[in-house]
Residue frames as a rotation matrix with the C-alpha (Angstrom) as fourth column:
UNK 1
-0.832 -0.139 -0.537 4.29
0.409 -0.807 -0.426 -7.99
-0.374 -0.574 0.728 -12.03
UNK 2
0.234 0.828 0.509 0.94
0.969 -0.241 -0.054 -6.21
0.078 0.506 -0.859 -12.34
UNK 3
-0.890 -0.142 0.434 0.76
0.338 -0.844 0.417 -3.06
0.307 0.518 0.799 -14.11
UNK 4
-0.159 0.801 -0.577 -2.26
0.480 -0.448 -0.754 -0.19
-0.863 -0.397 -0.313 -12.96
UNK 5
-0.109 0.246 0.963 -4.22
0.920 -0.342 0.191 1.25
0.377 0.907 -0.189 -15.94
UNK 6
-0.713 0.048 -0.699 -4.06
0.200 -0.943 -0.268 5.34
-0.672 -0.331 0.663 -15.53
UNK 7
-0.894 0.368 0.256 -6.48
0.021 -0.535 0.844 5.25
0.448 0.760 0.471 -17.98
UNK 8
-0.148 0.979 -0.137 -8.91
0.856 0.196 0.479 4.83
0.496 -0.046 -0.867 -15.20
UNK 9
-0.142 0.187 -0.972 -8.13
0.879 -0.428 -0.211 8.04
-0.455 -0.884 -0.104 -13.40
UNK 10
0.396 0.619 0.678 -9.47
0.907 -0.380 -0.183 11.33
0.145 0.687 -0.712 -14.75
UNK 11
0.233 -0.087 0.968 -8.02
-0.220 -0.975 -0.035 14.57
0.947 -0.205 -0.247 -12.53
UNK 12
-0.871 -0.345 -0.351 -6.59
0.368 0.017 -0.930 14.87
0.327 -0.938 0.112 -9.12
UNK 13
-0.620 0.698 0.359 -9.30
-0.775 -0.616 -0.140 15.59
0.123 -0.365 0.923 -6.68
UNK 14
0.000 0.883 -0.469 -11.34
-0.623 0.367 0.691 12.94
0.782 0.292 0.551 -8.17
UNK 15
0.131 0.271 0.954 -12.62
-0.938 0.346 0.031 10.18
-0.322 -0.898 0.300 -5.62
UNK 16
-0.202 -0.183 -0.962 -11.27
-0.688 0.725 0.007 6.46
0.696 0.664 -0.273 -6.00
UNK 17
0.690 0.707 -0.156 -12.34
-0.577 0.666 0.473 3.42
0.438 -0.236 0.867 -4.79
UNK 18
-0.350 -0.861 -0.369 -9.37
-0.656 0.507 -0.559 1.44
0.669 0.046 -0.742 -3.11
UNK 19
0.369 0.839 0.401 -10.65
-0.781 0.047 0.622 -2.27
0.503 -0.543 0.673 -2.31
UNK 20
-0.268 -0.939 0.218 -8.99
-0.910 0.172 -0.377 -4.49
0.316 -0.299 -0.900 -0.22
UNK 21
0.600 0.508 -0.618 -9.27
-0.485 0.845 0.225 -8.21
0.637 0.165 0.753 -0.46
UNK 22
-0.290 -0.826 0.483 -7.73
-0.734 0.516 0.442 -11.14
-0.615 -0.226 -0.756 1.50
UNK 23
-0.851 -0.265 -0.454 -7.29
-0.512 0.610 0.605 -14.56
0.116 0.747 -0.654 -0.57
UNK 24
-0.524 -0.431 0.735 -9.20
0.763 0.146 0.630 -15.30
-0.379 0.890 0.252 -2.84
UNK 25
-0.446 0.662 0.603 -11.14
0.218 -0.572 0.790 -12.62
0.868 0.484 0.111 -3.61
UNK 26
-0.027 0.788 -0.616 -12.93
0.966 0.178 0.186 -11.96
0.256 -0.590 -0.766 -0.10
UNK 27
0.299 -0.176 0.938 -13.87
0.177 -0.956 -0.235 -8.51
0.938 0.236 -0.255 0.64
UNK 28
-0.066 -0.332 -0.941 -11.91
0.988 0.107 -0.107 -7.44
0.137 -0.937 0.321 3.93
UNK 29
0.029 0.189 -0.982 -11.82
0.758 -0.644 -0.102 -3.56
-0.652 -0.741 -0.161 3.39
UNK 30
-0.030 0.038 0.999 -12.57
0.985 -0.166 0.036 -0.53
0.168 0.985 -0.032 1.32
UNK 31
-0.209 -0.014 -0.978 -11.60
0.471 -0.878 -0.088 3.20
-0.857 -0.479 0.190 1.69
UNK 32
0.488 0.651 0.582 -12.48
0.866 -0.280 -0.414 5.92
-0.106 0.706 -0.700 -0.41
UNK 33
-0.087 -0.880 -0.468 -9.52
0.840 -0.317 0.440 7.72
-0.535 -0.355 0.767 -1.12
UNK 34
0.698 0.095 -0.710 -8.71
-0.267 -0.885 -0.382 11.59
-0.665 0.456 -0.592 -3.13
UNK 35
0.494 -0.628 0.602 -6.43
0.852 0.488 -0.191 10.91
-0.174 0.607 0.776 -5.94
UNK 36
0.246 -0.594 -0.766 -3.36
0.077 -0.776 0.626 13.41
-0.966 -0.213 -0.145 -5.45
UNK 37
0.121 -0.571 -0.812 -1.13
-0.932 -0.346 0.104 13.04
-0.341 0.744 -0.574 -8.72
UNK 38
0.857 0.124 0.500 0.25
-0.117 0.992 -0.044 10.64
-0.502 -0.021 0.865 -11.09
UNK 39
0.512 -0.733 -0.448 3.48
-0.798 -0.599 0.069 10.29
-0.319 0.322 -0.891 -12.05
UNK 40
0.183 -0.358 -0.916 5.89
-0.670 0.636 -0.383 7.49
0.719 0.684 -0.123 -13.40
UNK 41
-0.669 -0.511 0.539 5.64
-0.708 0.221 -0.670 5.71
0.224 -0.830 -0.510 -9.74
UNK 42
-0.816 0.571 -0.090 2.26
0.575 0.785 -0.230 5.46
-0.061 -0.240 -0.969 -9.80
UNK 43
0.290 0.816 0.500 -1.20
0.282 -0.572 0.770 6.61
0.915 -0.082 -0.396 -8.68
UNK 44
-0.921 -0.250 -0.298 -0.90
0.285 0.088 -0.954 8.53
0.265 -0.964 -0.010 -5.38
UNK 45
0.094 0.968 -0.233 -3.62
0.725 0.094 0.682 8.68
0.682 -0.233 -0.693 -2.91
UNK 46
-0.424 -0.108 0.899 -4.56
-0.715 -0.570 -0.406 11.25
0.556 -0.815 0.164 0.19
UNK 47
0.425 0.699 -0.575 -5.25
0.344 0.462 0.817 9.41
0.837 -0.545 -0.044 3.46
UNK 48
0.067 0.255 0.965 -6.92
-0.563 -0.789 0.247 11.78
0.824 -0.559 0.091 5.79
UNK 49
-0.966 -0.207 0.154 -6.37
-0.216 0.324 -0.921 10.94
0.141 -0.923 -0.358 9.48
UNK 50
0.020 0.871 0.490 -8.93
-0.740 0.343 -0.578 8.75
-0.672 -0.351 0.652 11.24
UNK 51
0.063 0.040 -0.997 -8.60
-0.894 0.446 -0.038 6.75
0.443 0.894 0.064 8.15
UNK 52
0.541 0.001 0.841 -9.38
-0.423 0.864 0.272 2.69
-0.727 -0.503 0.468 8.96
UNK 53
0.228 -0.848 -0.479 -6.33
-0.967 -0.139 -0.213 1.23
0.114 0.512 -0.851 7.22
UNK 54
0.131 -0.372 -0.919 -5.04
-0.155 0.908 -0.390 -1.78
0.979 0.194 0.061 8.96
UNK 55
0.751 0.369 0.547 -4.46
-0.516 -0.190 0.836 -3.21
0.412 -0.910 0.048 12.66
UNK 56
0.479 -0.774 -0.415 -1.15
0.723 0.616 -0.313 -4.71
0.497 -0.150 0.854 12.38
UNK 57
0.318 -0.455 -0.832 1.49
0.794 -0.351 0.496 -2.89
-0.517 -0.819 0.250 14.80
UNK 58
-0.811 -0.557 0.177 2.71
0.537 -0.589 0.603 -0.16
-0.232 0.585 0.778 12.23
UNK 59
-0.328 0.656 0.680 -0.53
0.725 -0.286 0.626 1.24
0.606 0.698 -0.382 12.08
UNK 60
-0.250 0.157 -0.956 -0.80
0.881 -0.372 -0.291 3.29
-0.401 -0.915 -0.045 15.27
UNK 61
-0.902 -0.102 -0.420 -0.02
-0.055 -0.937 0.346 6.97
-0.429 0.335 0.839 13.43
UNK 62
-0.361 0.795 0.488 -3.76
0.771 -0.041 0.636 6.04
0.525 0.606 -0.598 11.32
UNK 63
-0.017 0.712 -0.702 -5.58
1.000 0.009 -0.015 7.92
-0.005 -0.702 -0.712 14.05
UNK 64
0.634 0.061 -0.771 -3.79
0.335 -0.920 0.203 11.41
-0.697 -0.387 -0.604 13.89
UNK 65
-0.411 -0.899 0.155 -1.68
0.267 0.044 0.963 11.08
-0.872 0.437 0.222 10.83
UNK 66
0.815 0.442 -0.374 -2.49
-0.484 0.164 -0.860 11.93
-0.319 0.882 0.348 7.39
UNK 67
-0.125 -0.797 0.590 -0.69
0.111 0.580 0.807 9.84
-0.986 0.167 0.016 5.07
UNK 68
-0.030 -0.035 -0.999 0.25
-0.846 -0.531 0.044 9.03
-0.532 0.846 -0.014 1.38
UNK 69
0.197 -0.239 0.951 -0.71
-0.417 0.857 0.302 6.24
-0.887 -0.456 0.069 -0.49
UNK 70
-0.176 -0.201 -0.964 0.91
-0.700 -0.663 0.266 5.01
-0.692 0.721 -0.024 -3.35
UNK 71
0.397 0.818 0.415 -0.51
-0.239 0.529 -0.814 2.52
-0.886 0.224 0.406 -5.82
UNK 72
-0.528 -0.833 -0.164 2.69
0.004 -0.196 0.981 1.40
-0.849 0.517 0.107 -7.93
UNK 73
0.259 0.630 -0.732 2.20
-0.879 -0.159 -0.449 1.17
-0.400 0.760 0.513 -11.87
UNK 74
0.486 0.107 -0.867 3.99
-0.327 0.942 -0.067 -1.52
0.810 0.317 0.494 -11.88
UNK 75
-0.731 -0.572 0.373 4.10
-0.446 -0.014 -0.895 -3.87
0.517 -0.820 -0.244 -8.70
UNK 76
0.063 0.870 -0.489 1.87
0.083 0.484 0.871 -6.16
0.995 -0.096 -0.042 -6.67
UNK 77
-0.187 -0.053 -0.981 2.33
0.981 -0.052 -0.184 -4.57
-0.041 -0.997 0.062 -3.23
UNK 78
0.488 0.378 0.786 1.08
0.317 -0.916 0.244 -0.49
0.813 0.130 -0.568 -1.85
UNK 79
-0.620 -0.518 -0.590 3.01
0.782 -0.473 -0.406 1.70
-0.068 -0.713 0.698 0.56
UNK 80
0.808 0.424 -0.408 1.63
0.569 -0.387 0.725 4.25
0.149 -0.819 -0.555 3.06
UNK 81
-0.579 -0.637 -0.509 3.97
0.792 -0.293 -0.535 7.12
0.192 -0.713 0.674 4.04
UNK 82
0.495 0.772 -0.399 2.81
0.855 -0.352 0.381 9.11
0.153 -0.530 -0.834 7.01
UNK 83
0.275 -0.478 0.834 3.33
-0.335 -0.861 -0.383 12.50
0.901 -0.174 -0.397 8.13
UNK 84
0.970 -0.220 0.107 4.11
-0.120 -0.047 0.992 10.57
-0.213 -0.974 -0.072 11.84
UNK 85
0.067 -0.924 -0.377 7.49
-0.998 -0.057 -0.036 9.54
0.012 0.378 -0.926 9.43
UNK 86
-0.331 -0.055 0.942 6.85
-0.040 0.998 0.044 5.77
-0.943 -0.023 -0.333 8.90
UNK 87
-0.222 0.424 -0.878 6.13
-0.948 0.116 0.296 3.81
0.227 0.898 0.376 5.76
UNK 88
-0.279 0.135 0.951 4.27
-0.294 0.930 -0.218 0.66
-0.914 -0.341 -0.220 5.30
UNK 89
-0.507 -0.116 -0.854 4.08
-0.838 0.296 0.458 -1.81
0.200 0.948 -0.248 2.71
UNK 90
0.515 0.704 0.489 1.17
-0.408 0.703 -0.583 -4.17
-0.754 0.101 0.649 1.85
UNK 91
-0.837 -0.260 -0.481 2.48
-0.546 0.445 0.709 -7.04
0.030 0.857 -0.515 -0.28
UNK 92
-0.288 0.535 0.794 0.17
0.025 0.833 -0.553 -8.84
-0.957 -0.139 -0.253 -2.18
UNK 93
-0.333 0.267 0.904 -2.09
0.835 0.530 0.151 -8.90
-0.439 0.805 -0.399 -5.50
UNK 94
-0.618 0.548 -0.564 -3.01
-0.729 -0.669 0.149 -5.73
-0.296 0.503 0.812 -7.92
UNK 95
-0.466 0.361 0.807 -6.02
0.751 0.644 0.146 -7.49
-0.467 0.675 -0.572 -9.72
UNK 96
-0.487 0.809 0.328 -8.78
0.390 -0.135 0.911 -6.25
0.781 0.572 -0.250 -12.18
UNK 97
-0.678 0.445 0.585 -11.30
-0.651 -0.733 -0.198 -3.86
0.341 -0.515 0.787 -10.17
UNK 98
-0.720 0.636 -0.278 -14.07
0.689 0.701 -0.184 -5.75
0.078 -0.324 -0.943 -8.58
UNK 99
0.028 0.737 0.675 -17.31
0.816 -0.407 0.411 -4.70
0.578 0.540 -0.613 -8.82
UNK 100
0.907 0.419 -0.047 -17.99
0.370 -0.738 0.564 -0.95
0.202 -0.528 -0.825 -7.64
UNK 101
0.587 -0.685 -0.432 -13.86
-0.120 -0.601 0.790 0.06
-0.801 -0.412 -0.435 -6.89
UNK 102
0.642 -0.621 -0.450 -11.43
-0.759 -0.598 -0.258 2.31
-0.109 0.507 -0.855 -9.15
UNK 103
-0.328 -0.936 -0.126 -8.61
-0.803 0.347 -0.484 -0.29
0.497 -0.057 -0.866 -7.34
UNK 104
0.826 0.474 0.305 -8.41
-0.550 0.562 0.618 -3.54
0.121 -0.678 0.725 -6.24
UNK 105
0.131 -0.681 -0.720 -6.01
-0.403 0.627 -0.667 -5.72
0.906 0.378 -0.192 -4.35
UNK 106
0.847 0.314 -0.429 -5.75
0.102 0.697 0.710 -8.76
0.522 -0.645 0.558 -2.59
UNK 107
0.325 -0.464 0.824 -3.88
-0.890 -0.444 0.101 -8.32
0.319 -0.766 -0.558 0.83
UNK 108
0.530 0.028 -0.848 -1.55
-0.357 0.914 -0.193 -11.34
0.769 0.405 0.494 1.28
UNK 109
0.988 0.136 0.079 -0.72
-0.079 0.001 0.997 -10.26
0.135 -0.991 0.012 4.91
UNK 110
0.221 -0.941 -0.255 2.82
0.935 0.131 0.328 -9.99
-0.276 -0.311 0.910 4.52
UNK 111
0.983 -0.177 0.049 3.99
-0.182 -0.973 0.142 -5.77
0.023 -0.148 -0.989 5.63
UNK 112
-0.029 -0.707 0.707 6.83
0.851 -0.388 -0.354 -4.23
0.525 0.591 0.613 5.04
UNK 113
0.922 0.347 -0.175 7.07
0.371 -0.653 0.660 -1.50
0.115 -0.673 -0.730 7.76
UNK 114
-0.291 -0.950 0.116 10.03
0.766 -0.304 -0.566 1.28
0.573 -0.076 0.816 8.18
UNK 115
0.264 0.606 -0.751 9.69
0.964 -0.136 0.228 3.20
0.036 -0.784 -0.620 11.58
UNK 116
0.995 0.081 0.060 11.12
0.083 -0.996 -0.023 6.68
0.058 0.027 -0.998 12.56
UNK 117
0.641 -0.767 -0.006 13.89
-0.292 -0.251 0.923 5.87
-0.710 -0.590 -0.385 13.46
UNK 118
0.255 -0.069 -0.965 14.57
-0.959 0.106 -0.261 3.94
0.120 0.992 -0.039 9.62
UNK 119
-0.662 -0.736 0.145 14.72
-0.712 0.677 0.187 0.76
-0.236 0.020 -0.972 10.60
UNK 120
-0.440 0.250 -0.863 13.44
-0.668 0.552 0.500 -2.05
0.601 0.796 -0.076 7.96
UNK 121
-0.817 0.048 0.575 11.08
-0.319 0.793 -0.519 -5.19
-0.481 -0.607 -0.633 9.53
UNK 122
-0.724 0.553 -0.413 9.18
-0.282 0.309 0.908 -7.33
0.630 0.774 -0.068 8.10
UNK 123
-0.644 0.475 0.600 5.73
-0.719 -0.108 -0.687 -7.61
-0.262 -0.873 0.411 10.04
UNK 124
0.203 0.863 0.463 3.04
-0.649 0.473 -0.596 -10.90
-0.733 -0.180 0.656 9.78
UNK 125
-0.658 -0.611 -0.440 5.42
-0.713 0.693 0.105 -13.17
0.241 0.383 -0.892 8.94
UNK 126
-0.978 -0.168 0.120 3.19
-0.136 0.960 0.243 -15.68
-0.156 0.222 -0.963 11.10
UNK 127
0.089 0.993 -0.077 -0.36
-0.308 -0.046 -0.950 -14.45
-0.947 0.109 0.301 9.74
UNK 128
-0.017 -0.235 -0.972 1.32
-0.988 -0.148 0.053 -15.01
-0.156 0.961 -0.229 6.38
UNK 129
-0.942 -0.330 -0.057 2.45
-0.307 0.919 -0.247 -18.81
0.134 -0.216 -0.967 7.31
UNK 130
-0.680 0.582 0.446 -0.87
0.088 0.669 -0.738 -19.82
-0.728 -0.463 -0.506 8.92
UNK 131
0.375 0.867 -0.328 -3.34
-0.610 -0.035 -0.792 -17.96
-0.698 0.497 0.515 6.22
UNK 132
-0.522 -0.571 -0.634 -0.87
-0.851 0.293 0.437 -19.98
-0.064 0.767 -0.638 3.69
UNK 133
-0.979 0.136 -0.150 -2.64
0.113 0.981 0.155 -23.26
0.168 0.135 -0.976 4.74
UNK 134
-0.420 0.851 -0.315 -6.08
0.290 -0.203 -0.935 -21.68
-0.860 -0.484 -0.161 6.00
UNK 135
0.398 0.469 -0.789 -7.15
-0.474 -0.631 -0.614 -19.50
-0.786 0.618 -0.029 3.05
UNK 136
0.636 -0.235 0.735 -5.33
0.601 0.748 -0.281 -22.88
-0.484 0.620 0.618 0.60
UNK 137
0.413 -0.454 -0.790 -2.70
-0.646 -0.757 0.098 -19.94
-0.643 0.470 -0.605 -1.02
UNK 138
0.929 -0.326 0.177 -1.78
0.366 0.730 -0.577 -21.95
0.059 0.601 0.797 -4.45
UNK 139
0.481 -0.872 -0.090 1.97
0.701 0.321 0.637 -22.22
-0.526 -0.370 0.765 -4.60
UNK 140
-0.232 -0.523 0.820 2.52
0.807 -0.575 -0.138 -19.45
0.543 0.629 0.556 -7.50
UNK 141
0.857 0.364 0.366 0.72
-0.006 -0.702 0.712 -16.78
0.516 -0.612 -0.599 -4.81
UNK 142
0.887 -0.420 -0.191 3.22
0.130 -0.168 0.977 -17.54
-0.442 -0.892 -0.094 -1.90
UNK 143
-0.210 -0.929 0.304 6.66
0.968 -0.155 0.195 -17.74
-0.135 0.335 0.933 -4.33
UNK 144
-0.315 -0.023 0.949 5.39
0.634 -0.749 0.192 -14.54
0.707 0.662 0.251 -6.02
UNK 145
0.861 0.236 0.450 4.85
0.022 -0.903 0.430 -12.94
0.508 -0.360 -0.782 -2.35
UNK 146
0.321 -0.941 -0.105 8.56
0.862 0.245 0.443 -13.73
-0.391 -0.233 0.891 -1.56
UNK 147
-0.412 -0.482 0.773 9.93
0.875 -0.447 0.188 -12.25
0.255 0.754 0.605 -4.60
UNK 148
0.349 0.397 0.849 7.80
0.296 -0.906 0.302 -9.01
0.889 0.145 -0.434 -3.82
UNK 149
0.790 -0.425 -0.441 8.98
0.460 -0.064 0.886 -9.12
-0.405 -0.903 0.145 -0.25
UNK 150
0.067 -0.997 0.029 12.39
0.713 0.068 0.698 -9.65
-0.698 -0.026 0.715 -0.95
UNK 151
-0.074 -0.355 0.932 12.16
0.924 -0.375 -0.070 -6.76
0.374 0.856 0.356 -3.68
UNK 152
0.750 0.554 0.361 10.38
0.243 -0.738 0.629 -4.71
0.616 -0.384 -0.688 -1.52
UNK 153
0.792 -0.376 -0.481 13.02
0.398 -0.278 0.874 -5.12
-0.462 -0.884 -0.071 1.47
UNK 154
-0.161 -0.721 0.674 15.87
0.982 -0.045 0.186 -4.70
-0.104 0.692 0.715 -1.31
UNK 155
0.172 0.137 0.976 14.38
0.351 -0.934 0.069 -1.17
0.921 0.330 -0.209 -2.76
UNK 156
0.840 0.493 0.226 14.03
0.187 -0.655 0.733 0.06
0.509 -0.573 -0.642 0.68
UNK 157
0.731 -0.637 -0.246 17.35
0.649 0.535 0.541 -1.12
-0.212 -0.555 0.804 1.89
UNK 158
0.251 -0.547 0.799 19.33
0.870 -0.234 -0.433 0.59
0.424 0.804 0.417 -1.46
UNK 159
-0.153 0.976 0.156 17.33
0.160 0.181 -0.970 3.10
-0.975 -0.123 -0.184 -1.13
UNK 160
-0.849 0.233 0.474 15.53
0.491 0.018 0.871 3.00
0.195 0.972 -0.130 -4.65
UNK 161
-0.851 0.414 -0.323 12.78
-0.523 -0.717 0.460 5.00
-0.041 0.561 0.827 -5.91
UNK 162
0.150 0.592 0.792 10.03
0.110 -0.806 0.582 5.42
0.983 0.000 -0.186 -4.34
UNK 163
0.623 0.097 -0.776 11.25
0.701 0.372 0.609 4.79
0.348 -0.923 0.164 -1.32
UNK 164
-0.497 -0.842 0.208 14.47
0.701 -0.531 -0.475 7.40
0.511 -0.090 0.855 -1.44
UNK 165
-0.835 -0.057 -0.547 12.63
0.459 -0.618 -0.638 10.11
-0.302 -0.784 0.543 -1.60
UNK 166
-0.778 0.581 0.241 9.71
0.019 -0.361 0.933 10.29
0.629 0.730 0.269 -3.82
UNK 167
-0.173 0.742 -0.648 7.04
0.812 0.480 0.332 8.94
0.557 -0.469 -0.685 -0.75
UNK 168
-0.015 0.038 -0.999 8.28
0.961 -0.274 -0.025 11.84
-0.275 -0.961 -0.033 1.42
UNK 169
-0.919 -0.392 -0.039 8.19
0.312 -0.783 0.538 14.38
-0.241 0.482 0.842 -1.20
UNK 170
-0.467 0.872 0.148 4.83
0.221 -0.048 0.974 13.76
0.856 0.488 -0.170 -2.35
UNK 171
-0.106 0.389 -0.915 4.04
0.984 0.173 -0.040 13.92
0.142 -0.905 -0.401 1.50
UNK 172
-0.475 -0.477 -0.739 5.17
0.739 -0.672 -0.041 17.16
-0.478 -0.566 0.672 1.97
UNK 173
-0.998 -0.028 -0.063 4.14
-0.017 -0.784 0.620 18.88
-0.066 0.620 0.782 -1.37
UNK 174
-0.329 0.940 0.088 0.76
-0.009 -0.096 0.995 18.07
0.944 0.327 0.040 -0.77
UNK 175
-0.522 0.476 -0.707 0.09
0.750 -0.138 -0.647 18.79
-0.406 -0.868 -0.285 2.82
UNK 176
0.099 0.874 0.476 -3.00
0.444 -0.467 0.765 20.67
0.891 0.135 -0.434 3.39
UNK 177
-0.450 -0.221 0.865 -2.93
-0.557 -0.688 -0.465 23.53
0.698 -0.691 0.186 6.26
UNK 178
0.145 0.739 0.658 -4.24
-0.947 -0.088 0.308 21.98
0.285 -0.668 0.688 9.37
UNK 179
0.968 0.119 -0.220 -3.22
-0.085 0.983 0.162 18.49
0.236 -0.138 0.962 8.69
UNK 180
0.410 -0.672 0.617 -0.39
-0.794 0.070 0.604 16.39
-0.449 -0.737 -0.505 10.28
């Protein structure tokens, strides 16, 4: 399980880097996020509508949504809850920062999505499968994005913490007038 250093963040407000790799190490996408708070969950992030995020089916709400993102301290997967009332989960890789970002981690294309209505689904099951032999995933990568899966669907299922209710709290207590 990788662990985030808080010793890189300084003050809410501040601007963080959050880059987003796919295997091994390629750059696929990088946002520049506000860093809300930090608490024993994690870092949390602000992401302001319009935000480019992701293009898998759970991502519709990017456009007009603001969202929260949280950046566990310990965990190798981020989660997304919007203000449309969804949550997504990237599983994949905290690493070491790469050059120029706050955060990095490698996107191993297996989501974790919970709509409005609260039902659990796992999404790019077969982008997972095919990049498994395309992009050569070594064999400790794909066990160790099971086990995060399968923890991930587990917490959410319970629910457990952060999923109960910390994702939608932090949503709320930081809205900003004007935003959705």
């Amino acid at each position: 399980m990788t662990r985030v250093d808080h010793n890189l963040v300084r003050r809410p407000g501040d601007l963080l880097r959050l880059g987003r790799y796919k295997w091994p190490g390629t750059p696929h996408r990088t946002a520049d996020l506000r860093l809300l708070l930090v608490d024993g969950h994690g870092l949390w992030l602000d992401v302001p509508p319009g935000r480019d995020l992701g293009d898998s089916p759970g991502w519709d709400w990017a456009a007009h949504h603001r969202a929260v993102l949280l950046v566990p301290s310990a965990g190798d997967w981020v989660a997304y809850w919007s203000s449309y009332g969804t949550v997504y989960v990237d599983i994949g890789l905290l690493i070491p920062p790469c050059s120029g970002d706050d955060i990095s981690f490698i996107d191993l294309d297996l989501d974790v999505y919970v709509d409005q209505e609260g039902t659990v689904m796992t999404l790019d099951e077969a982008e997972f499968k095919a990049n498994v032999d395309r992009l050569a995933y070594p064999a400790w990568v794909i066990d160790h994005a099971h086990r995060v899966h399968e923890q991930v669907l587990s917490d959410l299922s319970a629910p457990a913490e952060p999923f109960a209710s910390a994702g939608n709290s932090i949503l709320r207590r930081t809205a900003r007038p004007g935003t959705t």
